[in-house]
C-alpha positions in Angstrom: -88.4 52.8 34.5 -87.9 50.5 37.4 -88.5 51.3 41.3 -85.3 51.5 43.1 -84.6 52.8 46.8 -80.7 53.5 47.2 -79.8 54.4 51.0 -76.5 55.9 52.2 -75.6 53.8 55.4 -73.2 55.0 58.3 -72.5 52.2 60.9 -74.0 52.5 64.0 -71.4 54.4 66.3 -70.7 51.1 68.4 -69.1 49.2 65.1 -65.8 49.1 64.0 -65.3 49.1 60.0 -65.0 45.6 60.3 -67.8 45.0 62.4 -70.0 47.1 60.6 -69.4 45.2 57.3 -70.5 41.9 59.0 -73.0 43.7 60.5 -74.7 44.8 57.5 -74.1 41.9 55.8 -76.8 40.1 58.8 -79.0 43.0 58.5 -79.5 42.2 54.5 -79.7 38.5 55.0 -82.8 39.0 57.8 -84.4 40.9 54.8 -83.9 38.4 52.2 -85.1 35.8 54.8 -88.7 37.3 54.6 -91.2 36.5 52.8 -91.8 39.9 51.3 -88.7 39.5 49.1 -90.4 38.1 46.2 -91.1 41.6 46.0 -86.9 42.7 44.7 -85.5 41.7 41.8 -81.8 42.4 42.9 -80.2 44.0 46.0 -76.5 45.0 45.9 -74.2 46.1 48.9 -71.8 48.5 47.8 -68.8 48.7 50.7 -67.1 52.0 50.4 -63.4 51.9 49.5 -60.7 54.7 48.7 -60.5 55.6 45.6 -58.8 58.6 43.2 -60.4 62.4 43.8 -63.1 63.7 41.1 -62.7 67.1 42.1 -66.3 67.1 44.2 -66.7 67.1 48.1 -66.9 63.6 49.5 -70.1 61.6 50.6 -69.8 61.0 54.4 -71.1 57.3 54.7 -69.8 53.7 54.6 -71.6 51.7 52.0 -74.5 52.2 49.4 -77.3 49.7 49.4 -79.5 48.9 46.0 -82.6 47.3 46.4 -84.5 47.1 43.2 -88.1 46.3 43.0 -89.7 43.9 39.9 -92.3 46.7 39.8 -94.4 49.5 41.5 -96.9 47.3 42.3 -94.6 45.0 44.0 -92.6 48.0 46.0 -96.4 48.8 47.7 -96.8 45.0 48.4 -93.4 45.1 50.0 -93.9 48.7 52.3 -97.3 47.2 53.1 -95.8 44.4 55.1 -96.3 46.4 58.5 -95.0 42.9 61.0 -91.6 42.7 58.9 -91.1 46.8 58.4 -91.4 46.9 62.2 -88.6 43.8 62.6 -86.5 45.3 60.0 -86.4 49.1 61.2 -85.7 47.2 65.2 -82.6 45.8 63.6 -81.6 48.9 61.7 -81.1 50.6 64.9 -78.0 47.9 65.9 -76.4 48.4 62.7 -76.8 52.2 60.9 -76.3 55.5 62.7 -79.5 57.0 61.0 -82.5 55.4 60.0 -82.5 54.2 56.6 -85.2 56.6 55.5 -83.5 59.9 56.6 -80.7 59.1 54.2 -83.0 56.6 51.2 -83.5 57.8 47.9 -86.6 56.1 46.2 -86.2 56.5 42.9 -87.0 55.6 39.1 -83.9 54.0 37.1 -82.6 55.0 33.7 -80.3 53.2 32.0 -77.9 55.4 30.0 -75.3 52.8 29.1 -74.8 49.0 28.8 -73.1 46.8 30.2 -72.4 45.5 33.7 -68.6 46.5 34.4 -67.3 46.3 37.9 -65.5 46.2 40.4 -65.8 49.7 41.1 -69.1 51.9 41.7 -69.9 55.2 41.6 -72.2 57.3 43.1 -72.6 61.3 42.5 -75.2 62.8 44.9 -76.9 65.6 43.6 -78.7 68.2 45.1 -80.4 71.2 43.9 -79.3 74.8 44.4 -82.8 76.3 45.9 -82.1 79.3 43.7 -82.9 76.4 40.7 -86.9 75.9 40.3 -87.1 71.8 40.7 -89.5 72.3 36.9 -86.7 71.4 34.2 -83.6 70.9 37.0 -83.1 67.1 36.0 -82.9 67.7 32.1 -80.9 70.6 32.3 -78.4 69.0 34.9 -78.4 65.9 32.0 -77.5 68.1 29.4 -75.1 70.4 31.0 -73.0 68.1 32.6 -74.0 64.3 32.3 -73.8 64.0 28.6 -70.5 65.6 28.5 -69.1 63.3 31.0 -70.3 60.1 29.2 -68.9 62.0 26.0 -65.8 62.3 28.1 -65.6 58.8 29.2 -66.5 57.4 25.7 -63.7 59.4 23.9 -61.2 58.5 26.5 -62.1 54.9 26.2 -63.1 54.2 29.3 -65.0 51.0 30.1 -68.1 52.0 31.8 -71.7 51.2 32.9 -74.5 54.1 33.8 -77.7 54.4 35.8 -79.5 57.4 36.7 -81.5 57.6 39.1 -84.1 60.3 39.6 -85.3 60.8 43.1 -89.3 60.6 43.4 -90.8 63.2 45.6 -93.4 60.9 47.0 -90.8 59.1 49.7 -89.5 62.5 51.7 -88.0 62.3 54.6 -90.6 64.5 56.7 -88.2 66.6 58.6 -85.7 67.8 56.0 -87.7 67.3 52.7 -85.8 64.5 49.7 -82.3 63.6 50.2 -81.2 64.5 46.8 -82.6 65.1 43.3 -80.4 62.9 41.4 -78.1 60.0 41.9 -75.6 59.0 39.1 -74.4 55.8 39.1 -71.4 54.3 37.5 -69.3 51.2 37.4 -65.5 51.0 35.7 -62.4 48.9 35.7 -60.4 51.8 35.7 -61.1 54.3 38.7 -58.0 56.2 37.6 -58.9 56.9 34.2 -62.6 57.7 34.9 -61.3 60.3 37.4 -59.1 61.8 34.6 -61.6 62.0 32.3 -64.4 63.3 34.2 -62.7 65.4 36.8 -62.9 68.8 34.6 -66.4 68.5 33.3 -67.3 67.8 37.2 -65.4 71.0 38.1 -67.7 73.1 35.6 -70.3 72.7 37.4 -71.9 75.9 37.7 -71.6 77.7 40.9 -75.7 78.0 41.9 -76.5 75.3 40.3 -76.0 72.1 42.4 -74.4 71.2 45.3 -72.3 67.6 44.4 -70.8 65.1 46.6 -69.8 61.4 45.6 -68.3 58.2 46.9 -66.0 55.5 45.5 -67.5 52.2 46.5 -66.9 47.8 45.9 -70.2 46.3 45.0 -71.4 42.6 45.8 -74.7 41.4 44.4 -76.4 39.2 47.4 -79.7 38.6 45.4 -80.6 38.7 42.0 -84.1 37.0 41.3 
């Protein structure tokens, strides 16, 4: 499994859409421009974009950023960099409404299906009901609804790509606890037809179980080591 910290970003409230995109764009390059980047093996910006209803609430926020680390060991090298943390968290507060780590998931990846398939990404955020002990949540989420919904895709023949990633409760956010438990990931050709296919098993989610939100989202790779 590989180290990889996903944050939801909302543009800072004196951007325009436009303006936010650029924006972000500047904030990324000023990261790549450190030193400390030997650190990532990729880092994707994924711009959020309309796209068909899966029957679940939607995410409030502009864009998903992907920042992958070649290991754990590289992840503490990069945190530890206190001078370029400071400069990067000074510039985060021109371009994002939150801080990054009030909305980051650090997490470890799982690759469930082949393939790199674009040009549309998927995120499903999920969250645990707190009537559902954390012991057991993630396998029993994966059986009762993730494998149907690749089941669904696969007999629907739907061209698809999957990551899930599992949040790590060693990065909290120290006011409201993790972000999320889970984050499923998936790119498609065919937005439309992954909607159809998915939309009831998403619906049968059980009520109790987990609270689900997602967001529809155009990804461009700007590094990949």
């Amino acid at each position: 499994m590989v180290p990889r910290l996903l944050y939801f970003a909302s543009r800072h409230p004196m951007l325009s859409e436009t303006g936010f995109a650029k924006r972000w764009r500047q904030h990324g390059a000023l990261g790549m421009s450190m030193a400390r980047w030997r650190n990532v093996s990729s880092y994707v910006q994924c711009d959020r974009v309309d796209g068909p209803d899966t029957g679940v609430s939607d995410l409030s926020c502009d864009g998903v950023a992907i920042v992958r680390f070649r290991s754990e060991d590289a992840r503490l090298n990069h945190i530890g960099d206190k001078v370029a943390s400071a400069t990067m968290k000074s510039d985060e507060r021109e371009t994002f409404a939150q801080p990054v780590r009030d909305v980051s998931v650090l997490s470890d990846s799982r690759d469930g299906a082949d393939g790199e398939i674009g040009p549309w990404k998927y995120f499903l955020r999920v969250r645990r009901s707190k009537e559902c002990p954390e012991d057991g949540f993630s396998a029993a989420w994966t059986d009762q609804t993730m494998r149907p919904m690749i089941a669904a895709l696969q007999e629907n023949s739907v061209a698809f790509s999957y990551t899930q990633n599992v949040a790590r409760s060693d990065f909290p956010d120290a006011a409201t606890g993790p972000y999320c438990d889970l984050v499923e990931e998936f790119d498609c050709t065919d937005p439309i037809a992954f909607s159809k296919a998915t939309k009831p098993i998403l619906a049968g989610c059980p009520e109790g179980f987990a609270s689900l939100s997602s967001v529809w989202t155009a990804p461009e790779i700007l590094h990949r080591a």
